[in-house]
C-alpha atoms as an extended CHARMM CRD file, in Angstrom:
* protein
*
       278  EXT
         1         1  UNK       CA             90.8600000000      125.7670000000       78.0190000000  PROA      1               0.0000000000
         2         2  UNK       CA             93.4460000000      127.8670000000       79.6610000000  PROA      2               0.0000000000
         3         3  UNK       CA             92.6430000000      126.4460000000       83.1400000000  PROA      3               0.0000000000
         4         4  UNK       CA             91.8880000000      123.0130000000       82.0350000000  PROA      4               0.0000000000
         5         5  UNK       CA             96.0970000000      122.6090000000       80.6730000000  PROA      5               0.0000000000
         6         6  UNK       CA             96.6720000000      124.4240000000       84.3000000000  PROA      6               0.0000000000
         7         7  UNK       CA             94.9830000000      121.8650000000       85.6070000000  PROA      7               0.0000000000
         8         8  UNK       CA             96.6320000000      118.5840000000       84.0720000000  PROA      8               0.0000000000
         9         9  UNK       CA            100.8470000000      120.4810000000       84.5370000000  PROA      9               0.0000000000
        10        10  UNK       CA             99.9130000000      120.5540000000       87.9120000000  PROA      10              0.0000000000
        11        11  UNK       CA             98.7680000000      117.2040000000       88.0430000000  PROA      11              0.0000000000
        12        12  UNK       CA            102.1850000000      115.8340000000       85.6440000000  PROA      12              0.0000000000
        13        13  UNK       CA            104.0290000000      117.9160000000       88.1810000000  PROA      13              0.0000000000
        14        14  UNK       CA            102.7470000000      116.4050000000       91.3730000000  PROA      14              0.0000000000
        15        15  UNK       CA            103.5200000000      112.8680000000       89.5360000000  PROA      15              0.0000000000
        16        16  UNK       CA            106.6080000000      113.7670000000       88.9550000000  PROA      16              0.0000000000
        17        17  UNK       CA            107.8050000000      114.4850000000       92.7530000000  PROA      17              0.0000000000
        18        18  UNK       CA            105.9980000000      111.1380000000       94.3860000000  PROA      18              0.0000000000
        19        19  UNK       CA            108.9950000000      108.9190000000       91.7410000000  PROA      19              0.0000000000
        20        20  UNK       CA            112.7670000000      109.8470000000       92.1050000000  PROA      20              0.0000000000
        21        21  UNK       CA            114.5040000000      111.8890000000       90.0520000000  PROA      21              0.0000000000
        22        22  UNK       CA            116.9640000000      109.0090000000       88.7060000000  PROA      22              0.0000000000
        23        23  UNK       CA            114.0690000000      106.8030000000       87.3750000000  PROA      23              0.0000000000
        24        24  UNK       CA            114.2800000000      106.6280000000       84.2990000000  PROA      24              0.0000000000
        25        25  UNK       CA            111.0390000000      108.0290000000       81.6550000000  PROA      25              0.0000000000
        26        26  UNK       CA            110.3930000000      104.5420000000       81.0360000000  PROA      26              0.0000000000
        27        27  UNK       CA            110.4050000000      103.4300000000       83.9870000000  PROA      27              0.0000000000
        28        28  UNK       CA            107.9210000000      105.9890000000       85.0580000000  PROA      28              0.0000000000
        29        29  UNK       CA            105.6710000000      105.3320000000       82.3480000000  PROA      29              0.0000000000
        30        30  UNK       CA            105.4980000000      102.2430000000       84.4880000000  PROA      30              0.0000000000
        31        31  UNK       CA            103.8940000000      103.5710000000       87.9260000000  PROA      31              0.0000000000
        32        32  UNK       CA            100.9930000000      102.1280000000       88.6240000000  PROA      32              0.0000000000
        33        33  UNK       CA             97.3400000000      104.0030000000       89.7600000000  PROA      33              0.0000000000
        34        34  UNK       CA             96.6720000000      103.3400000000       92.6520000000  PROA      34              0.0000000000
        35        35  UNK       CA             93.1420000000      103.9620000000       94.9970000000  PROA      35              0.0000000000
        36        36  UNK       CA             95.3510000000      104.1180000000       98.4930000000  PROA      36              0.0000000000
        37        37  UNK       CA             95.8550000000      107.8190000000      100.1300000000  PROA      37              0.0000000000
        38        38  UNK       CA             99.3840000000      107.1610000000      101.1700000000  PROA      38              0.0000000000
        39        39  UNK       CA            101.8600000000      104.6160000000      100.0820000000  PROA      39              0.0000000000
        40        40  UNK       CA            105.7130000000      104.1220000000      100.1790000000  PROA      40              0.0000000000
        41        41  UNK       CA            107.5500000000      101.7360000000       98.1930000000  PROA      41              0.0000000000
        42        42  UNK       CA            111.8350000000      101.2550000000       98.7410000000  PROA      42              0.0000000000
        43        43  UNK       CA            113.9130000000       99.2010000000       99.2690000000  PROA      43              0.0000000000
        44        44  UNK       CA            114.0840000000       97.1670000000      102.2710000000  PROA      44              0.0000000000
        45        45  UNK       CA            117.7010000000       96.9320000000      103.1050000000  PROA      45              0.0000000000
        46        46  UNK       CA            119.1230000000      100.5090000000      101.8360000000  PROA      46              0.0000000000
        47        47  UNK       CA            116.0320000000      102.2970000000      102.3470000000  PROA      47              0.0000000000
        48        48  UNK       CA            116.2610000000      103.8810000000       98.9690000000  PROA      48              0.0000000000
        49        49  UNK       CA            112.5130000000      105.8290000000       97.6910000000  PROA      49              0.0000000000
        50        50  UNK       CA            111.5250000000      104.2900000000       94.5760000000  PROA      50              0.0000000000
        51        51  UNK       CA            107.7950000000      105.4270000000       94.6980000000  PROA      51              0.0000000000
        52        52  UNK       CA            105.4860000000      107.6380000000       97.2720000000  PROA      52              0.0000000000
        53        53  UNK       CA            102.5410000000      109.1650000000       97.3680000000  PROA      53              0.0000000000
        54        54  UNK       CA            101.6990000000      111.3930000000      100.3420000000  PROA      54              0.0000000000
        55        55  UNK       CA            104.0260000000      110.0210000000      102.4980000000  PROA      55              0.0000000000
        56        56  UNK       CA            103.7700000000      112.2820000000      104.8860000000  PROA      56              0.0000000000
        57        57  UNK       CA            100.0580000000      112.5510000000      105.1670000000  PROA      57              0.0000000000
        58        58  UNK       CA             98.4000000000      112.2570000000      108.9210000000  PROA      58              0.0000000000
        59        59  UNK       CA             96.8970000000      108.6340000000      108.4460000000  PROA      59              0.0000000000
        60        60  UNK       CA             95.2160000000      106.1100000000      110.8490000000  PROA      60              0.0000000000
        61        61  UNK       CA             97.3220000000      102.5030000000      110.5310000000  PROA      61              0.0000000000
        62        62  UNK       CA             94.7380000000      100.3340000000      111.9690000000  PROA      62              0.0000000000
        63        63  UNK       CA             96.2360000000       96.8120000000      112.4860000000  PROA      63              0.0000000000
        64        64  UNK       CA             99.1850000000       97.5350000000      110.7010000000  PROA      64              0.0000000000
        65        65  UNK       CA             99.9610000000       99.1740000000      114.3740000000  PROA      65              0.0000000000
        66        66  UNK       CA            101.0940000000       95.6630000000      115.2760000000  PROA      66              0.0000000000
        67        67  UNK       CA            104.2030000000       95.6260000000      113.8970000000  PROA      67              0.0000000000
        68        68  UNK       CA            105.3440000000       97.9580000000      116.6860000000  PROA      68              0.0000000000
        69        69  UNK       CA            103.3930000000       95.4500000000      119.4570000000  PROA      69              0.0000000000
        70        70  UNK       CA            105.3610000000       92.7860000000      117.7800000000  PROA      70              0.0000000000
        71        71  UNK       CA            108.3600000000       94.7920000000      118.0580000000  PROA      71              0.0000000000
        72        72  UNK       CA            108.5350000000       95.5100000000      121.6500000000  PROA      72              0.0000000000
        73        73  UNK       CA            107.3970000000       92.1470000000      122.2310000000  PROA      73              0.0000000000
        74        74  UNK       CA            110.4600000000       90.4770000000      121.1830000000  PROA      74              0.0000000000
        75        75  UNK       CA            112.4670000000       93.3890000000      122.4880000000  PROA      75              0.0000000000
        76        76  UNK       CA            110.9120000000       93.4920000000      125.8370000000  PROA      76              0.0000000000
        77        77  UNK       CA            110.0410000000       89.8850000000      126.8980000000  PROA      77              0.0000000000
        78        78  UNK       CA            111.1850000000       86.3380000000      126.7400000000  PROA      78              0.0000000000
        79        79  UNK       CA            109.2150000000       84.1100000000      124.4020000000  PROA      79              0.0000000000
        80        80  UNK       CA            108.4840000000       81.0700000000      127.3120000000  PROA      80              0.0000000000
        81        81  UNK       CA            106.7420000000       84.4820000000      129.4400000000  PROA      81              0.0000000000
        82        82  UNK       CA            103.0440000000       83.5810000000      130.2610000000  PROA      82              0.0000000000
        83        83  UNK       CA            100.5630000000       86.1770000000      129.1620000000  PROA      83              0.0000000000
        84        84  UNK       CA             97.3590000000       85.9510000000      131.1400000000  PROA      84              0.0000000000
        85        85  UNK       CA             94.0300000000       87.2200000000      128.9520000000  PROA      85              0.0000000000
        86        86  UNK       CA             92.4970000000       90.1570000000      131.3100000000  PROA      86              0.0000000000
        87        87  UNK       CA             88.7970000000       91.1920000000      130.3690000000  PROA      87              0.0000000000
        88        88  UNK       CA             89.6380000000       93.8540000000      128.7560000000  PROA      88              0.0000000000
        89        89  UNK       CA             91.7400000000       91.5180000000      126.1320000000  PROA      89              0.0000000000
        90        90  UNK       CA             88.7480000000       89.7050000000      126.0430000000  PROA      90              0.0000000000
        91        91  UNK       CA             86.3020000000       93.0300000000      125.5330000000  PROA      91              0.0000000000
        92        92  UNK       CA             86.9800000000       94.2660000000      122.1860000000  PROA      92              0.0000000000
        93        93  UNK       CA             85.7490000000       93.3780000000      118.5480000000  PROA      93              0.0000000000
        94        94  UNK       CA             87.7510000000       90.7710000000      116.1290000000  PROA      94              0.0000000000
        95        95  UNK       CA             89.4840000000       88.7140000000      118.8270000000  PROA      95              0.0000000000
        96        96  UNK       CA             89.0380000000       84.8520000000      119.3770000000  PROA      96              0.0000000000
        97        97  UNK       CA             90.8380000000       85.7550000000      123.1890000000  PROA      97              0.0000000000
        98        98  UNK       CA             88.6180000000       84.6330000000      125.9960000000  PROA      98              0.0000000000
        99        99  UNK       CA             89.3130000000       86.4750000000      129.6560000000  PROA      99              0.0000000000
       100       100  UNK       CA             91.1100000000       83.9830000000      132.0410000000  PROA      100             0.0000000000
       101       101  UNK       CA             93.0560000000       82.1160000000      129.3040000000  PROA      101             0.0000000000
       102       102  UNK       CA             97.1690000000       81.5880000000      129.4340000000  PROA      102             0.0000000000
       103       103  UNK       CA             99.5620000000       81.8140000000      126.3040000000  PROA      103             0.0000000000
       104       104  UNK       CA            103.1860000000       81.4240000000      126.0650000000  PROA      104             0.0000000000
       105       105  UNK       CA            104.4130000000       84.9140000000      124.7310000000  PROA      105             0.0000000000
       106       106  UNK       CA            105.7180000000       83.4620000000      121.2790000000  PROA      106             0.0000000000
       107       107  UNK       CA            102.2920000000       81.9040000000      120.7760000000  PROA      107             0.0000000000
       108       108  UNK       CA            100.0170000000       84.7540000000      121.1900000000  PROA      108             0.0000000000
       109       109  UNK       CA            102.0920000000       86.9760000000      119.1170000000  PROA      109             0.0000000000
       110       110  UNK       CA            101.6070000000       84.6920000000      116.6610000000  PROA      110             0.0000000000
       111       111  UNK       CA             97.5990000000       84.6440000000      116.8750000000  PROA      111             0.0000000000
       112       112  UNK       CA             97.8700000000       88.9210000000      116.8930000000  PROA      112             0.0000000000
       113       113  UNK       CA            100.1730000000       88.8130000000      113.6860000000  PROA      113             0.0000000000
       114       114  UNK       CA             98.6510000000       86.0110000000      111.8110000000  PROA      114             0.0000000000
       115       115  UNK       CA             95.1560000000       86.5810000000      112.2630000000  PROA      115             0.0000000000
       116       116  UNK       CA             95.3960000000       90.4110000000      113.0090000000  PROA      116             0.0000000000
       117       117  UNK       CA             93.2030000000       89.3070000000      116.8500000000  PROA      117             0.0000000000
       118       118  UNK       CA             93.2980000000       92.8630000000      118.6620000000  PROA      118             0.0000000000
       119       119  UNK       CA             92.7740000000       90.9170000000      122.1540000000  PROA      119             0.0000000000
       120       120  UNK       CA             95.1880000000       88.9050000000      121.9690000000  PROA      120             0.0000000000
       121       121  UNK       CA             97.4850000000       92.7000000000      121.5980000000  PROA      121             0.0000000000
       122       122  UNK       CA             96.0350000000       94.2900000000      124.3040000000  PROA      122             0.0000000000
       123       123  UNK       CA             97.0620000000       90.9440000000      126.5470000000  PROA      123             0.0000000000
       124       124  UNK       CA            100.8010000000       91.3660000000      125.0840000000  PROA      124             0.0000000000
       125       125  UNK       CA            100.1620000000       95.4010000000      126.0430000000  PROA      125             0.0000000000
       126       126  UNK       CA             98.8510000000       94.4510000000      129.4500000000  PROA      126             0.0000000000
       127       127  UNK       CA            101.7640000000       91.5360000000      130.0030000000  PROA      127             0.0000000000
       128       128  UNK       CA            104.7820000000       94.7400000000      129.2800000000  PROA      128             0.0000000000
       129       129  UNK       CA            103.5070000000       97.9060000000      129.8330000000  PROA      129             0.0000000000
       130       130  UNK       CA            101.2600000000       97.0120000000      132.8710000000  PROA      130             0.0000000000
       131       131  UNK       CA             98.2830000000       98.5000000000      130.8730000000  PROA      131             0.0000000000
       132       132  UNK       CA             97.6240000000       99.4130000000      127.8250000000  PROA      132             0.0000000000
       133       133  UNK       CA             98.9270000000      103.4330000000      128.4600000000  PROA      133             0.0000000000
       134       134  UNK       CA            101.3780000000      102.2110000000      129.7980000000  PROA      134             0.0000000000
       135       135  UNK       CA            102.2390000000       99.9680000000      127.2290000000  PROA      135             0.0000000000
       136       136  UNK       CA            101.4990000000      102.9710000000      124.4560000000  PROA      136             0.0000000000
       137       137  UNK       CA            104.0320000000      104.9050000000      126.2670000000  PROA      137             0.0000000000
       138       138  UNK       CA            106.5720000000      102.2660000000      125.0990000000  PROA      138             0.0000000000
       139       139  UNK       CA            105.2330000000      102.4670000000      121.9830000000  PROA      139             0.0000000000
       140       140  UNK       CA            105.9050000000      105.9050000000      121.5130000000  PROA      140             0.0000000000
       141       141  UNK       CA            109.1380000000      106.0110000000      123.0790000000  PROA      141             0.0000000000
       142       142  UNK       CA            110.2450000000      103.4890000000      120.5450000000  PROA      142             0.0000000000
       143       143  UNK       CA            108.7100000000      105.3750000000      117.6030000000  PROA      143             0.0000000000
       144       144  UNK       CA            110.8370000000      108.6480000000      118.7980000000  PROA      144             0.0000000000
       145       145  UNK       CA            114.3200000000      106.0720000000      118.8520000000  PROA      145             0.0000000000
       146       146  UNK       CA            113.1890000000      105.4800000000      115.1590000000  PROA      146             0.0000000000
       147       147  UNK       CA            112.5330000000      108.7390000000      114.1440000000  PROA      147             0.0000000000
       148       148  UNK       CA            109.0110000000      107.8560000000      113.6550000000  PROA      148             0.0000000000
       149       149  UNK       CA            108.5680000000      112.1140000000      113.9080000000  PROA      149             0.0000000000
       150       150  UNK       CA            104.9400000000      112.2840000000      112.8170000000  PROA      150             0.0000000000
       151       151  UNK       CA            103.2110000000      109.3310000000      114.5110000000  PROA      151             0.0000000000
       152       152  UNK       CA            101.6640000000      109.0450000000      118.1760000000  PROA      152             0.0000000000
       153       153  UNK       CA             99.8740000000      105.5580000000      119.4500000000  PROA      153             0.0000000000
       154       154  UNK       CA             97.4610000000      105.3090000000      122.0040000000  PROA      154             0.0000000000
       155       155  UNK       CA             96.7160000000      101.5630000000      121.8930000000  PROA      155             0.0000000000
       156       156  UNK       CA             98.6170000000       98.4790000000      120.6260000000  PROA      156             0.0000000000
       157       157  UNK       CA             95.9210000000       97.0400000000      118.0640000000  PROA      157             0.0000000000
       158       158  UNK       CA             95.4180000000      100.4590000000      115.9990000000  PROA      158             0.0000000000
       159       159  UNK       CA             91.8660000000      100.4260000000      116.8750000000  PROA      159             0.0000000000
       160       160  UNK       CA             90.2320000000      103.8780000000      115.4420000000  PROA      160             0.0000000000
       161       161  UNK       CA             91.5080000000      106.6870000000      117.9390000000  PROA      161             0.0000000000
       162       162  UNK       CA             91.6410000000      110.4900000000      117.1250000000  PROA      162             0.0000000000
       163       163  UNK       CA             94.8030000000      110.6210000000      118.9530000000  PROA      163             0.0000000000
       164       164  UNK       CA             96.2190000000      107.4060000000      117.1540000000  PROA      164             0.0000000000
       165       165  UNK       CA             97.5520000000      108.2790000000      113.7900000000  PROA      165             0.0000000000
       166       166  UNK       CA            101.5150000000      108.0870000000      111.3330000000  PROA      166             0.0000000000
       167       167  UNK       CA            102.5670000000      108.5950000000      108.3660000000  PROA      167             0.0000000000
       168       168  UNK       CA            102.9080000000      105.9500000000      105.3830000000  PROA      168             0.0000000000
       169       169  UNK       CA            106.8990000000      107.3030000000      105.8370000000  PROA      169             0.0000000000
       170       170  UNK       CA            106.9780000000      106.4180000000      109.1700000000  PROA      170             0.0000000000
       171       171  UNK       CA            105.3040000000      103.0140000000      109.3400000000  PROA      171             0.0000000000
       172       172  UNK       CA            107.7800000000      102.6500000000      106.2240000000  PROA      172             0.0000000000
       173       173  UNK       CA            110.6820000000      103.3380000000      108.7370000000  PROA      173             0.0000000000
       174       174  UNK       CA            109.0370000000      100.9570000000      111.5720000000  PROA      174             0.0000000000
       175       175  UNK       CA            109.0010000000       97.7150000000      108.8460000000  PROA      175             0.0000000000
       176       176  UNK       CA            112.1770000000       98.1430000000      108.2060000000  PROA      176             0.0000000000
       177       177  UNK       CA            113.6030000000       98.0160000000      111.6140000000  PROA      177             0.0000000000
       178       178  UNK       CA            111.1500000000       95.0550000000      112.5900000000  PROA      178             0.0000000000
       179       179  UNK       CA            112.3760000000       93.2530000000      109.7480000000  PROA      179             0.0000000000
       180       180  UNK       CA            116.1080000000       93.3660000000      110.8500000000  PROA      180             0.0000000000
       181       181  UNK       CA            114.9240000000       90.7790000000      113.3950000000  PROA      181             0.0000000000
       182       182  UNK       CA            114.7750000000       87.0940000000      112.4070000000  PROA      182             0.0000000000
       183       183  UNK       CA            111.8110000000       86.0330000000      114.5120000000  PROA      183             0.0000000000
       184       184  UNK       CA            110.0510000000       88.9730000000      113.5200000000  PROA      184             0.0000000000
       185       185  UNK       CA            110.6360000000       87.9150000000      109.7990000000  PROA      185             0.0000000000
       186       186  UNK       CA            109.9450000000       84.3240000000      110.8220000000  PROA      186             0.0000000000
       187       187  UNK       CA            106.4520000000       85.2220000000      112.4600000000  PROA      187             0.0000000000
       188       188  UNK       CA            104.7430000000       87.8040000000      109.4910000000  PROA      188             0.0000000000
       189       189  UNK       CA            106.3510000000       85.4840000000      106.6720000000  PROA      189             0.0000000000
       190       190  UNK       CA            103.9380000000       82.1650000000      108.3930000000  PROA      190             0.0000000000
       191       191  UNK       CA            100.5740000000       81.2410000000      106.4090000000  PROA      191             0.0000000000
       192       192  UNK       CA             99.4010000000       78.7810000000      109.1110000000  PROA      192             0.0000000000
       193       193  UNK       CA            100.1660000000       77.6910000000      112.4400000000  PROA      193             0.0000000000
       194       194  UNK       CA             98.0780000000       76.0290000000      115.8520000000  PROA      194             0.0000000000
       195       195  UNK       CA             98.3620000000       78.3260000000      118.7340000000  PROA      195             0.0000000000
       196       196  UNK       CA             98.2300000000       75.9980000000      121.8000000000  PROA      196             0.0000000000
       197       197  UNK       CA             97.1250000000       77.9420000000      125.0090000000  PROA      197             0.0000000000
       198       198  UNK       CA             98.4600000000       77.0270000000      128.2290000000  PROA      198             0.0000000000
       199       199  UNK       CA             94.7270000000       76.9820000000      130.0960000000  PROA      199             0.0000000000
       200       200  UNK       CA             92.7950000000       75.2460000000      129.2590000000  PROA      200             0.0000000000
       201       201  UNK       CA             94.8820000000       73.1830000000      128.4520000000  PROA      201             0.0000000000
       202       202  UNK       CA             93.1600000000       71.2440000000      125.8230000000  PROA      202             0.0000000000
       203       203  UNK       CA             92.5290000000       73.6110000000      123.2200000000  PROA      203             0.0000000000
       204       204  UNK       CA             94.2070000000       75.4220000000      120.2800000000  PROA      204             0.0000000000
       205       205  UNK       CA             93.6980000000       78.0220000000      117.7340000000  PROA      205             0.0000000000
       206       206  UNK       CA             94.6130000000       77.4870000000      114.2780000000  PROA      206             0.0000000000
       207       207  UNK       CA             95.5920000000       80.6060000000      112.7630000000  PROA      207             0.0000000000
       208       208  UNK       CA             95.9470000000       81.7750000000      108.9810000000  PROA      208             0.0000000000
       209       209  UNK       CA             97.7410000000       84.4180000000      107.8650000000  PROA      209             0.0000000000
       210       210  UNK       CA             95.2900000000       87.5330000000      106.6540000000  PROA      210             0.0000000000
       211       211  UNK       CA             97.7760000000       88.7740000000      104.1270000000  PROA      211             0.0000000000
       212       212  UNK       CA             96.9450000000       87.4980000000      100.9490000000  PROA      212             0.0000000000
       213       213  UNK       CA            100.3300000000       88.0830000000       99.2050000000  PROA      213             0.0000000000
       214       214  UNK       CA            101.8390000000       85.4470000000      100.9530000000  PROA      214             0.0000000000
       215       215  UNK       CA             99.5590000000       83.0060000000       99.0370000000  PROA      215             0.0000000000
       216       216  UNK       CA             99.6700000000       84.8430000000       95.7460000000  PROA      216             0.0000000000
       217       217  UNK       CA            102.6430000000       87.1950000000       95.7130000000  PROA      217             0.0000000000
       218       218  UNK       CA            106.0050000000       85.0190000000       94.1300000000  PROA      218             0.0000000000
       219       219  UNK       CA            108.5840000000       85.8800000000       96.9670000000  PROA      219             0.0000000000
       220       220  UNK       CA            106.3500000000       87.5690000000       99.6180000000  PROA      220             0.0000000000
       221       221  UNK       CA            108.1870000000       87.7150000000      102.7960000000  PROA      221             0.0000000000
       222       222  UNK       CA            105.8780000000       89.4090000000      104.7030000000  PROA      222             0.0000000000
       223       223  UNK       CA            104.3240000000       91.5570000000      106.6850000000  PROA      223             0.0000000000
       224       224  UNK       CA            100.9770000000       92.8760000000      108.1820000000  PROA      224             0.0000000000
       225       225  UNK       CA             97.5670000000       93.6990000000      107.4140000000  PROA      225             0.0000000000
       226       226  UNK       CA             95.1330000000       96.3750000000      108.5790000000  PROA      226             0.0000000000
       227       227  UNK       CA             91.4570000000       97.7590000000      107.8980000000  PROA      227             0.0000000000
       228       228  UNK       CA             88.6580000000       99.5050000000      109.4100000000  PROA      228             0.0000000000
       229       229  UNK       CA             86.5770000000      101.9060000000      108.3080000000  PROA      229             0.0000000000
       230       230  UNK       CA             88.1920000000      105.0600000000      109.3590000000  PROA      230             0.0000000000
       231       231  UNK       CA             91.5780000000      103.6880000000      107.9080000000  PROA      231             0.0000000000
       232       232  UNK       CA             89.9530000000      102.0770000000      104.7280000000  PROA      232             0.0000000000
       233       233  UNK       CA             92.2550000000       98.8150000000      103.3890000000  PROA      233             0.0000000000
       234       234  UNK       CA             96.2680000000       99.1090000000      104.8180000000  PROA      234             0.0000000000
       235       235  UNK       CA             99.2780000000       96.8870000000      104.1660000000  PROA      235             0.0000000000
       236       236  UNK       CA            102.6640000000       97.0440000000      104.3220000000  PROA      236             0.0000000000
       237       237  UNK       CA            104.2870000000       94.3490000000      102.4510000000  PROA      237             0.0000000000
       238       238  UNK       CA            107.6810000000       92.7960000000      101.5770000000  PROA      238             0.0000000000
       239       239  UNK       CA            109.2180000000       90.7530000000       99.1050000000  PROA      239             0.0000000000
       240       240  UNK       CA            112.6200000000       89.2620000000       97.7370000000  PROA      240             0.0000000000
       241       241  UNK       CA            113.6030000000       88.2740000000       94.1430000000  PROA      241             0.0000000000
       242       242  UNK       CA            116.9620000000       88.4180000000       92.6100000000  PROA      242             0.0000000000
       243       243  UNK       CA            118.6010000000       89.4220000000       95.5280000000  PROA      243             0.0000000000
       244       244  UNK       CA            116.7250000000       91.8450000000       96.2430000000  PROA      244             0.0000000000
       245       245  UNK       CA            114.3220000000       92.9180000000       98.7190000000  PROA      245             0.0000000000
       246       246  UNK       CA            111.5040000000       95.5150000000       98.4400000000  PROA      246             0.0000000000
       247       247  UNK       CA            108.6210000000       96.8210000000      101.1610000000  PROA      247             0.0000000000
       248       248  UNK       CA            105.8300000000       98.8360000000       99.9330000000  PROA      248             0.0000000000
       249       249  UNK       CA            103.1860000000      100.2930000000      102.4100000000  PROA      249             0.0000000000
       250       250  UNK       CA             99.4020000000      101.4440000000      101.1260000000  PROA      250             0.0000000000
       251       251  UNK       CA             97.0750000000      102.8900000000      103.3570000000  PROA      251             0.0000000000
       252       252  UNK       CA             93.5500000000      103.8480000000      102.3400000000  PROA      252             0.0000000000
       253       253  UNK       CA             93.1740000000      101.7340000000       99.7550000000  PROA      253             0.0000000000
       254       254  UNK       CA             89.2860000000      101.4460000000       98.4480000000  PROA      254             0.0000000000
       255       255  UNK       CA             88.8490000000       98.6940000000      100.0660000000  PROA      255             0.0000000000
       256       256  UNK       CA             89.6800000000       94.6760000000      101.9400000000  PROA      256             0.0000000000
       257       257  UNK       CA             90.9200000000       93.4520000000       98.1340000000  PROA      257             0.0000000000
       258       258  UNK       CA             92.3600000000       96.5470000000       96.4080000000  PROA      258             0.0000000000
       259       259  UNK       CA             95.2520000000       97.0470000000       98.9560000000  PROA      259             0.0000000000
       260       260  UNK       CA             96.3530000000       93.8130000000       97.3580000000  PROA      260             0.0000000000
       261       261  UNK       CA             96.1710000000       94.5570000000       94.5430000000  PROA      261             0.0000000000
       262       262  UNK       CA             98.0070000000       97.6680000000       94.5740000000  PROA      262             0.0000000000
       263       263  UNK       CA            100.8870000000       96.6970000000       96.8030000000  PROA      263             0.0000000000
       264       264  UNK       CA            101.3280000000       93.8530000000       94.3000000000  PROA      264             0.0000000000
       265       265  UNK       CA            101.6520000000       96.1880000000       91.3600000000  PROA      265             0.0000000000
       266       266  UNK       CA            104.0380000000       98.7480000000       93.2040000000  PROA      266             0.0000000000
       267       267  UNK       CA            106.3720000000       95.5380000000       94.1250000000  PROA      267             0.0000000000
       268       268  UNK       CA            106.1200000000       94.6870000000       90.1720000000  PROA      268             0.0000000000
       269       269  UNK       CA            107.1670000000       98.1520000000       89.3580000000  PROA      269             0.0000000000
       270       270  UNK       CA            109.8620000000       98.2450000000       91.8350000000  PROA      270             0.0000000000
       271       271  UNK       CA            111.2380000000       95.2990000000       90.7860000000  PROA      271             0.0000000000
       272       272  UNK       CA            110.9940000000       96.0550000000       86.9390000000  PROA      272             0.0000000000
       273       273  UNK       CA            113.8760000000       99.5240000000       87.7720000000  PROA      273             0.0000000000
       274       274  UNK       CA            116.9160000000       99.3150000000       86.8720000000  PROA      274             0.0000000000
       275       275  UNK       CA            118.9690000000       99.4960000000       89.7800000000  PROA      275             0.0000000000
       276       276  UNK       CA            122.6810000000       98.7390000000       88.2380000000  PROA      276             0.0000000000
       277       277  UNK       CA            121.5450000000      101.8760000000       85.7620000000  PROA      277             0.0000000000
       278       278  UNK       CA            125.0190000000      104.8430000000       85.8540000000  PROA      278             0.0000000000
């Protein structure tokens, strides 16, 4: 008996360290279970904690590695730049890219963000960083500007890789910054669009956002998606009501559907604190 009441204090006390001290007791009552490893939830324009769990846990990001492509993309390039699909663009799995085919640079970042195509990063990868180490290079370089401390990329899709991994913190501190640019907000808050290649000429790739939020969340704004099965089910995901603005990141969520779920219920709870509390 002794060590089973050990047990659940240490449990109330690790509960009690993932939520701020100023929420309030019924407000924590509130927190939802969640499945996910790692998750962050704050607020997107202070950067204020309202909820984490493991935030600083070694975790693999998967696709939600995009949102640094995306990044440097607009950062690094000019959106009428053509980006010319090498083979290995077209070589890897879940990508609609086909080797020898031409994109403006704001249309292909829209086929990697909306429909999460891991060619159609390593062609943005190959297009600024010369190759796709060189391009990771960038990657980090930015990541250390951020003070992403405890993350290190080694390709721009988040493909499984030992050697690729963050933190639920640090992709936390990555959304943020991408989201202080307009067309980045304007590209991961699209449900559909045609992506028109350049050659040939005559074709065109509709695209529909894989972040079901958008489609079900009132006031969704955004952002990425990610799975595979070393990462299990990832998203990082923002919304707006009130005048306010939240992002909550889950990684290693059960699975495809509960990431949803559960990024949906910490947005509920974040939005249900009392923020003008003394």
């Amino acid at each position: 008996m002794r060590f089973f009441k050990e047990i659940v204090l240490a449990i109330f006390a690790t509960v009690l360290v993932l939520i701020p001290s100023d929420v309030s007791a019924v407000e924590q009552s509130r927190v939802p279970q969640i499945s996910a490893i790692s998750a962050v939830l704050c607020d997107l324009d202070t950067g204020r904690t309202l909820y984490e769990k493991n935030p600083d846990k070694r975790i693999y990001p998967a696709s939600t590695t995009k949102m640094m492509t995306c990044l440097l993309a607009l950062e690094k390039s000019s959106p009428d730049s053509i980006v010319v699909a090498n083979d290995d663009a077209a070589d890897v799995e879940s990508t609609r890219i086909v080797a020898g085919q031409r994109f403006y640079m704001r249309d292909i970042i829209y086929q990697m963000m909306l429909i999460s195509d891991n060619g159609a990063a390593i062609a943005i990868a190959d297009k600024i960083g010369g190759s796709v180490s060189g391009f990771a290079d960038m990657m980090n370089k930015k990541a250390a500007l951020l003070g992403m401390t405890h993350t290190h990329f080694v390709n721009p899709n988040g493909m499984p890789d030992m050697a690729h991994y963050t933190t639920a913190r640090d992709m936390s501190i990555l959304a943020r910054a991408c989201m202080q640019h307009s067309a980045f907000r304007r590209i991961v808050g699209t449900k559909q669009r045609n992506v028109y290649l350049l050659t040939p000429s005559n074709r065109k790739n509709y695209c529909e956002n894989t972040n079901e939020l958008l489609y079900s969340y009132p006031g969704c704004t955004g952002i990425k998606t990610g799975w595979t099965r070393a990462a299990g089910g990832c998203l990082a995901a923002s919304a707006s009501r009130n005048g306010r603005s939240l992002l909550v990141l889950v990684y290693h969520s059960d699975n495809e559907e509960s990431r949803f779920d559960e990024a949906a219920a910490l947005l509920d709870y974040g939005f249900s604190i009392d923020v003008n509390r003394k």
